[in-house]
C-alpha positions as CSV (number, residue, x, y, z in Angstrom):
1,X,-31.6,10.2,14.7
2,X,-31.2,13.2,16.9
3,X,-28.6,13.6,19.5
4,X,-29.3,15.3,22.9
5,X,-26.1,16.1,25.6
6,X,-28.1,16.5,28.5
7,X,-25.8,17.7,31.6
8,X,-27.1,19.2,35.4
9,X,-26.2,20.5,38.6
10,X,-23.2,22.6,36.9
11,X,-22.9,24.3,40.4
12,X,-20.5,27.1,39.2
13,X,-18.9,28.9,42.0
14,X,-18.0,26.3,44.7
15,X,-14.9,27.5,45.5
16,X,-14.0,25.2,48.9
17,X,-10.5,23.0,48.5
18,X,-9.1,25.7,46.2
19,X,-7.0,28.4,46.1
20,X,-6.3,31.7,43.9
21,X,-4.5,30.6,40.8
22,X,-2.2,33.6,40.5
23,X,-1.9,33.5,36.6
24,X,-5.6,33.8,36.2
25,X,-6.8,35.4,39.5
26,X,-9.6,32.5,39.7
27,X,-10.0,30.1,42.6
28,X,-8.5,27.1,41.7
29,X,-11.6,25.0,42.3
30,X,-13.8,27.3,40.1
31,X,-11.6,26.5,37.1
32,X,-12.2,22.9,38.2
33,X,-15.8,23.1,37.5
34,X,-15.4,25.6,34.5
35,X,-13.0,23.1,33.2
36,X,-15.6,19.9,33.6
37,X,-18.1,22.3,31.7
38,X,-15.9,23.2,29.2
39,X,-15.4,19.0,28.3
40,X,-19.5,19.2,28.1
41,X,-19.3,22.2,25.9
42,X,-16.8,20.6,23.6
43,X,-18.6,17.0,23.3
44,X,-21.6,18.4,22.7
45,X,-20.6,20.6,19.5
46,X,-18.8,17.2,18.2
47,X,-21.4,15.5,18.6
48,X,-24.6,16.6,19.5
49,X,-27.6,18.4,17.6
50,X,-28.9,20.5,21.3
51,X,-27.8,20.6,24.6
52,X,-30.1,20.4,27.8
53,X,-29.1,21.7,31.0
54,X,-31.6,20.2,33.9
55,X,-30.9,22.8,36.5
56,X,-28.7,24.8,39.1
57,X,-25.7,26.1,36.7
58,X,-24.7,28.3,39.8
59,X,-24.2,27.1,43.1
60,X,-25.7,30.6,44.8
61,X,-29.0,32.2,43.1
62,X,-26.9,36.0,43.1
63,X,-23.4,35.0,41.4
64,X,-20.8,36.9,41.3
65,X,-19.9,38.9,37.9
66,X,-16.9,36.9,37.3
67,X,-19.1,33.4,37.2
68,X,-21.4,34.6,35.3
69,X,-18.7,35.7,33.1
70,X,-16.9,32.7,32.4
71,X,-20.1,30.4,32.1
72,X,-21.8,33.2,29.5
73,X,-18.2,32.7,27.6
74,X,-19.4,28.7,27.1
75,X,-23.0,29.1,26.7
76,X,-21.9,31.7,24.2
77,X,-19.6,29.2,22.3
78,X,-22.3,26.3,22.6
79,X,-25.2,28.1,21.2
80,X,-23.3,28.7,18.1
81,X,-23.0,25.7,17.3
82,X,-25.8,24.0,19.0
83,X,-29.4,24.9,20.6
84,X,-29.2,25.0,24.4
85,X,-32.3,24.3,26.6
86,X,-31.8,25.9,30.3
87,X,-34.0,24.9,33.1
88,X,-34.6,26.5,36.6
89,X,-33.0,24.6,39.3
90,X,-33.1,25.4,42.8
91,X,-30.2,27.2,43.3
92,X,-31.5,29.6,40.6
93,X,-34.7,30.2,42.3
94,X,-34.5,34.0,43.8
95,X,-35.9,34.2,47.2
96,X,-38.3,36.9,45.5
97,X,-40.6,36.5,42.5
98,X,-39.8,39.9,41.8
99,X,-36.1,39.2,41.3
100,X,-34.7,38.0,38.2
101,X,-32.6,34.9,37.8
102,X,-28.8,34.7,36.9
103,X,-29.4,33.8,33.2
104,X,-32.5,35.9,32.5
105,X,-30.1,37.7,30.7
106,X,-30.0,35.7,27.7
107,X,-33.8,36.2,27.5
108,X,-33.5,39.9,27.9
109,X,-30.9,39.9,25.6
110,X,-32.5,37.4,22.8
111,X,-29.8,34.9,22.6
112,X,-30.3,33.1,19.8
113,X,-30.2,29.4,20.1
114,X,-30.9,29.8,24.2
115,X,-34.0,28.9,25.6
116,X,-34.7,29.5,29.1
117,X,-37.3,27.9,31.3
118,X,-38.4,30.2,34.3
119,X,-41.5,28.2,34.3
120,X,-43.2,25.1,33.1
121,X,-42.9,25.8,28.9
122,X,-41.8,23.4,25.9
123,X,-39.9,24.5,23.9
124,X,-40.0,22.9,19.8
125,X,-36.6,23.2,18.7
126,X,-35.6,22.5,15.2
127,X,-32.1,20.4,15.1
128,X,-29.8,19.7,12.2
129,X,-31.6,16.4,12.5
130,X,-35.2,17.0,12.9
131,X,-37.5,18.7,15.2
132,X,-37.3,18.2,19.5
133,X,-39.9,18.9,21.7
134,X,-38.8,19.6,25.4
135,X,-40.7,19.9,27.7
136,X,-39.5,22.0,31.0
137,X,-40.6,21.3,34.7
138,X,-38.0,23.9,36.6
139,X,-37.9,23.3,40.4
140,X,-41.2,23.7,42.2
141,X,-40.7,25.4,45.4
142,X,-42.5,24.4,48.3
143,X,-43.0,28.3,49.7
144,X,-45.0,28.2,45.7
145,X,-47.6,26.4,47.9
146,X,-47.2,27.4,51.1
147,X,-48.5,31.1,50.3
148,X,-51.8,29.7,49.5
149,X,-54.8,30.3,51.5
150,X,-55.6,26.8,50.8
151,X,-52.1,25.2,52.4
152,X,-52.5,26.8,55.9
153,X,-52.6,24.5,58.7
154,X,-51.9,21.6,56.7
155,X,-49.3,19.5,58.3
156,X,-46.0,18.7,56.5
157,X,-46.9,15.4,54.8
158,X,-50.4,16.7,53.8
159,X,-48.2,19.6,51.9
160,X,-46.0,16.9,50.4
161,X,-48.9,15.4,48.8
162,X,-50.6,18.8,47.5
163,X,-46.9,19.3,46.2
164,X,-47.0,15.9,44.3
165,X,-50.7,16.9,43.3
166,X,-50.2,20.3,41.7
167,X,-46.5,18.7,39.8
168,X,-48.8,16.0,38.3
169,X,-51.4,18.5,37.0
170,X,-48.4,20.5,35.5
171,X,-47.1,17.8,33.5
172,X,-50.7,16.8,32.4
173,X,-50.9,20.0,31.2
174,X,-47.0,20.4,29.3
175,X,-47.5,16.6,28.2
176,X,-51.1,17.6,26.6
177,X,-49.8,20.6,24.4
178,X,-47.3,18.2,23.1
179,X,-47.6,17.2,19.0
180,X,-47.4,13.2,18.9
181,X,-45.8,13.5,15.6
182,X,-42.5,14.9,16.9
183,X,-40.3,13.2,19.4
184,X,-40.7,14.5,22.9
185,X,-38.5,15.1,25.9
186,X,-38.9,15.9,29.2
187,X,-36.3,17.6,31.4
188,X,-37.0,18.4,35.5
189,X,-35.1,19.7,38.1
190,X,-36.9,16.9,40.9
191,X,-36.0,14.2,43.2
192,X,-38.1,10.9,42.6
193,X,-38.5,7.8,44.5
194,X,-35.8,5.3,44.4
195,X,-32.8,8.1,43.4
196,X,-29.7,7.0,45.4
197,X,-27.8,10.1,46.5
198,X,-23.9,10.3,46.6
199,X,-23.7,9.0,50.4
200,X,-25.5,6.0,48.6
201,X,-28.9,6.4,50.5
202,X,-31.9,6.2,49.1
203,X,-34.1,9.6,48.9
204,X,-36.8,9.7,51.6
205,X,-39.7,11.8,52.3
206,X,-39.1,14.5,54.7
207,X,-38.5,18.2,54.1
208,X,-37.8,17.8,50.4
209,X,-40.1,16.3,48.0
210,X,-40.0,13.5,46.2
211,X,-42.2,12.4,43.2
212,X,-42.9,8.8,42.7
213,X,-41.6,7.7,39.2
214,X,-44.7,7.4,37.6
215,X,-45.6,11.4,37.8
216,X,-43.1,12.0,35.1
217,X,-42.1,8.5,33.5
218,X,-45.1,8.9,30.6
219,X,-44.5,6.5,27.1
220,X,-45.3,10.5,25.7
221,X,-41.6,11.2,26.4
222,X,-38.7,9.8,25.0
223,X,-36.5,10.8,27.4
224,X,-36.6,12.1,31.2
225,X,-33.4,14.5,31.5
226,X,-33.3,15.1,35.0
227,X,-31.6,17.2,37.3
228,X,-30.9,18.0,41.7
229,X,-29.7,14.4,42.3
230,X,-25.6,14.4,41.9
231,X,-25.3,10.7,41.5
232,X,-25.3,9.8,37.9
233,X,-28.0,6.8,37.8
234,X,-31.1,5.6,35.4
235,X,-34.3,5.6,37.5
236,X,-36.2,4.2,34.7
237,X,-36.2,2.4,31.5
238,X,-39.7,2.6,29.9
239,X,-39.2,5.5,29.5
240,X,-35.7,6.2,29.9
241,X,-35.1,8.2,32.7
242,X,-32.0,9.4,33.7
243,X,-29.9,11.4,36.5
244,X,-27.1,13.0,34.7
245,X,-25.4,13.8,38.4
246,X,-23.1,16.6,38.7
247,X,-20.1,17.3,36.4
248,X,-18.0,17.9,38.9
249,X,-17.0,16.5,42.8
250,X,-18.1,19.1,45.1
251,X,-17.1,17.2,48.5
252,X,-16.0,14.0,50.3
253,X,-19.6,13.1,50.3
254,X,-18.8,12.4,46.3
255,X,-15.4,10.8,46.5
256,X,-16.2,7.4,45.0
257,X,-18.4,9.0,42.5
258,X,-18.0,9.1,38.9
259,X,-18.7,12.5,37.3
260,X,-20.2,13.1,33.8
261,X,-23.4,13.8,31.5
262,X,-25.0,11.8,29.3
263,X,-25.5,11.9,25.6
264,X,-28.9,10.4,24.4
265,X,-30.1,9.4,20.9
266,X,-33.3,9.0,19.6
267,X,-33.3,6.6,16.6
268,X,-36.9,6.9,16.2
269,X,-38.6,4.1,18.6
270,X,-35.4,3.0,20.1
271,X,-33.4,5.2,22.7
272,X,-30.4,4.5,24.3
273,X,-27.9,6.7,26.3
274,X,-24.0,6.6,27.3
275,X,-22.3,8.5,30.5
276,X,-19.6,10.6,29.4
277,X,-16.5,11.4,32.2
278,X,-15.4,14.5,33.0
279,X,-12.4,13.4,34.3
280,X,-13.3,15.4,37.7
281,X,-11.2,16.1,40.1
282,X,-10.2,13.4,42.9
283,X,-10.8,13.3,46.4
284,X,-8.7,11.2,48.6
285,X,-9.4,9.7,52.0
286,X,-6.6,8.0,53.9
287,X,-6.8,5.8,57.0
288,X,-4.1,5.1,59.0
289,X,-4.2,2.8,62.3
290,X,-1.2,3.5,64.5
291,X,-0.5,0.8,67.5
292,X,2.8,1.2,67.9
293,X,4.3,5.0,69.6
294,X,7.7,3.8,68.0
295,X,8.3,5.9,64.9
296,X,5.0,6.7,63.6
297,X,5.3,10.0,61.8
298,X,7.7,7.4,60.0
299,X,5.2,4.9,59.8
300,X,2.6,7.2,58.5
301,X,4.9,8.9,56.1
302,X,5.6,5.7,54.7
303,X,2.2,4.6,54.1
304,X,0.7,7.8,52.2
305,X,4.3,8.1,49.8
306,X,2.5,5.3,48.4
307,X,-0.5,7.5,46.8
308,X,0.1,9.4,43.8
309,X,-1.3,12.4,45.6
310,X,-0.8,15.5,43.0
311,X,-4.4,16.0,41.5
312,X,-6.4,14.6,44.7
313,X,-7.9,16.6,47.2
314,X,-6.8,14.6,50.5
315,X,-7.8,14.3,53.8
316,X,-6.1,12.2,56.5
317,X,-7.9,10.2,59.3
318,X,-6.0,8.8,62.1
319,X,-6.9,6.3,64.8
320,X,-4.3,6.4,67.5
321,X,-4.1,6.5,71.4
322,X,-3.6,9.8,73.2
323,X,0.3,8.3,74.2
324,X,1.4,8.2,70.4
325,X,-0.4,11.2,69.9
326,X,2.5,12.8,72.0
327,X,5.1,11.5,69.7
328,X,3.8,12.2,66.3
329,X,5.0,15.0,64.4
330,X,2.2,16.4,62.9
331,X,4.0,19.9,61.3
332,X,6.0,17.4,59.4
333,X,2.9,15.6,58.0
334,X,1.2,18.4,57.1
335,X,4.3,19.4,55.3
336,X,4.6,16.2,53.0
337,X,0.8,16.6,51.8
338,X,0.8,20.5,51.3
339,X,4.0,19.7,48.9
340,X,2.5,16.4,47.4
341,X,-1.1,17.0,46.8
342,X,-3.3,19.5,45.1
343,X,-4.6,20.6,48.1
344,X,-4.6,19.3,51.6
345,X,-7.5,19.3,54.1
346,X,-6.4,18.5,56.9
347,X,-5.9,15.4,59.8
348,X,-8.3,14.2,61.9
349,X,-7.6,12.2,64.8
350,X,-9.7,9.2,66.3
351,X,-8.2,8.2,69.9
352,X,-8.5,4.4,70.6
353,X,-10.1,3.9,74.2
354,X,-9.3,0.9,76.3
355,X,-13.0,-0.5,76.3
356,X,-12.6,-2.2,79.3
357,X,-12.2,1.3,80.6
358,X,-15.1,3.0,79.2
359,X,-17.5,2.1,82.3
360,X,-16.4,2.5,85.7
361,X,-17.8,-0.5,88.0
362,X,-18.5,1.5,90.9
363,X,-20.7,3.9,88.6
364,X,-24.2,2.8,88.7
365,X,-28.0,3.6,88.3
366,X,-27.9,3.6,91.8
367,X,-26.1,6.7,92.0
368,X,-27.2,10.5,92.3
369,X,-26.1,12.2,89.0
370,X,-23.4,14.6,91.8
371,X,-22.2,11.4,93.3
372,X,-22.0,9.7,89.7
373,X,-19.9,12.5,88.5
374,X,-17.8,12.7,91.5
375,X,-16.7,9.0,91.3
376,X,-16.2,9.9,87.4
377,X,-13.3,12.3,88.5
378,X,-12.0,10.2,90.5
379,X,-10.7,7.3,87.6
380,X,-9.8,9.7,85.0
381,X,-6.9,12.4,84.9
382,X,-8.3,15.4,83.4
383,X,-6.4,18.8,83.2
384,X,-9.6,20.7,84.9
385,X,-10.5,22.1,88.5
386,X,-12.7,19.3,88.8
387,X,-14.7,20.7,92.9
388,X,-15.3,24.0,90.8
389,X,-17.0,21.9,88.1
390,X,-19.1,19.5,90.8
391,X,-19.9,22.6,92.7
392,X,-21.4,23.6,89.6
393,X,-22.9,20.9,88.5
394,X,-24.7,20.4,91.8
395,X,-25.9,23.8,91.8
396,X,-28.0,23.0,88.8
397,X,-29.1,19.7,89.6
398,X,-30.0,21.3,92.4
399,X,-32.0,23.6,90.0
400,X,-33.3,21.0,88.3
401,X,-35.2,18.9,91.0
402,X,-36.8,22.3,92.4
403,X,-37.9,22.4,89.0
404,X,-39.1,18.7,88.6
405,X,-41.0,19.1,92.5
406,X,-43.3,22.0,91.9
């Protein structure tokens, strides 16, 4: 029985929502994620024989010294307990072939127990329980192709598919050198069809490629690790591939997500896989619908002291009309959150609109776009030198038709 943590999309050094923690000089939000890694780090020397890491452990491909610090402190501590498998994600790919990645320094420097994957490699690792192929497919970019002789003036769905093509020959050729008599895993850093992302919508083809299922689901495998889609989520059973997601929440997008990685065993034929939390932290969304101008920085106060707001990140929406706008007290609001929350975004206001006055009856098709705009002015009360603006509107309509006419 072997025992594979298998964790992606560490994204150290997103620093947005936080602040500098003035014990340890770190943004608070970098501790966040170094905290979630550190829960994968300590799991995984409990209770795991290697640990694979499907891409993007920093969030930019030229960290800072101090991130690489503090992850080469856990990576450290993991390896000496357990063998780590690293594999190139996108936000590790340098914008040069000639530049070296953020962790090529644990090849340079012969880490023992790391393995890195620059490019498609297995690696045979020998665990306290037996040996582990894995097989590494890092991110494939699509420039890779694009400086071909071959790929010029193909159009953008005609590079998708070479794409698709030249991944599929990749893993023919990893999944060939593999030895049937050990247990095999694969780990990618890929979108594939049918991944839901954190705004709970469905991958599509477009600029970024995505693999159908069958390209990497292969019954030579025991397990697909895979990495770049943040939404935890099994893509397919037969065999079991899985999305660990990210460990940690890196924006609103991800609010109602649950953050984790997954530990996997393989009990010979039989392989089964549990999501483990990293208790990451929370982001908060209030909305508030105000109809009445009587009292409502009271109102409002008294709806959001009901949210246990200390550990959340928090963000207020408000849908009001521009009258109680007038009368809300927003210093005072702001005030409340910045002492009751971890860390407070900010408050965004949504003006309801009499929709019965949205359409002026006397503005038509009919109308010149001038004469349109002119009747415009005249039903609504704006704080503007509305002739300087019809003069210059009309001045490039004016433009325009000249334009249109010759």
């Amino acid at each position: 029985m072997i025992n594979i943590a298998h964790t992606a999309d560490i994204h150290i050094g997103i620093e947005n929502y936080g602040v500098i923690n003035k014990k340890t000089g770190l943004n608070t939000r970098l501790e966040d994620f170094l905290n979630a890694f550190d829960r994968f780090v300590d799991y995984s020397i409990e209770n795991c024989d290697v640990a694979v890491i499907s891409g993007d452990m920093y969030k930019s491909r030229e960290p800072n010294p101090t991130q690489q610090r503090e992850l080469a402190k856990r990576i450290k501590r993991l390896s000496q307990y357990i063998p780590v498998v690293i594999n190139n994600g996108n936000h590790d790919q340098p914008n040069s072939d000639s530049k070296a990645r953020a962790f090529d320094i644990y090849k340079i420097l012969d880490v023992k127990n790391v393995y890195v994957a620059n490019k498609p490699d297995i690696f045979c690792i020998e665990t306290k329980n037996g040996p582990l192929q894995i097989a590494c497919l890092p991110y494939f970019p699509k420039s890779f192709l694009l400086k071909l002789e071959e790929s010029k003036n193909l159009s953008i769905n005609e590079i998708n598919k070479k794409m698709i093509e030249k991944i599929n020959t990749i893993i023919d050729i990893l999944t060939a050198k593999l030895d049937p008599s050990i247990p095999s895993i694969l780990s990618a850093h890929i979108s594939v069809t049918g991944a839901i992302t954190s705004s709970e919508k469905s991958i599509m083809i477009g600029d970024e490629v995505v693999v159908p299922i069958s390209v990497i689901a292969r019954p030579q495998y025991k397990y697909v690790a895979l990495g770049h889609i943040h939404k935890y989520q099994v893509v397919w059973d037969m065999p079991l591939a899985v999305y660990s997601g990210s460990i940690e929440k890196i924006d609103f997008g991800e609010e109602r997500d649950e953050k984790g990685f997954c530990h996997v065993i393989i009990d010979e034929q039989n392989v089964t896989h549990k999501f483990i939390t990293t208790n990451s932290r929370q982001f908060k969304t209030i909305n508030i619908e105000i109809k009445d101008d009587v009292s409502p920085t009271e109102e409002i106060l008294k709806v959001v002291s009901k949210y246990d707001l200390k550990e959340s990140i928090v963000r207020l929406n408000l849908k009001i009309t521009k009258d109680i706008d007038k009368h809300i007290r927003y210093r005072e609001i702001s005030k409340y959150f910045n002492e009751n929350s971890y860390y407070f975004v900010g408050i965004k206001k949504e003006f309801d609109v009499d929709k019965g006055a949205l359409r002026n009856p006397e503005i038509n098709e009919q109308l010149n776009p001038i004469d349109a705009l002119s009747k415009y002015f005249l039903s609504v009360d704006l704080d503007v030198d509305k002739d300087e603006l019809l003069k210059r509107a009309s001045l490039l309509y004016k433009e325009l038709m000249e334009e249109v006419n010759k």
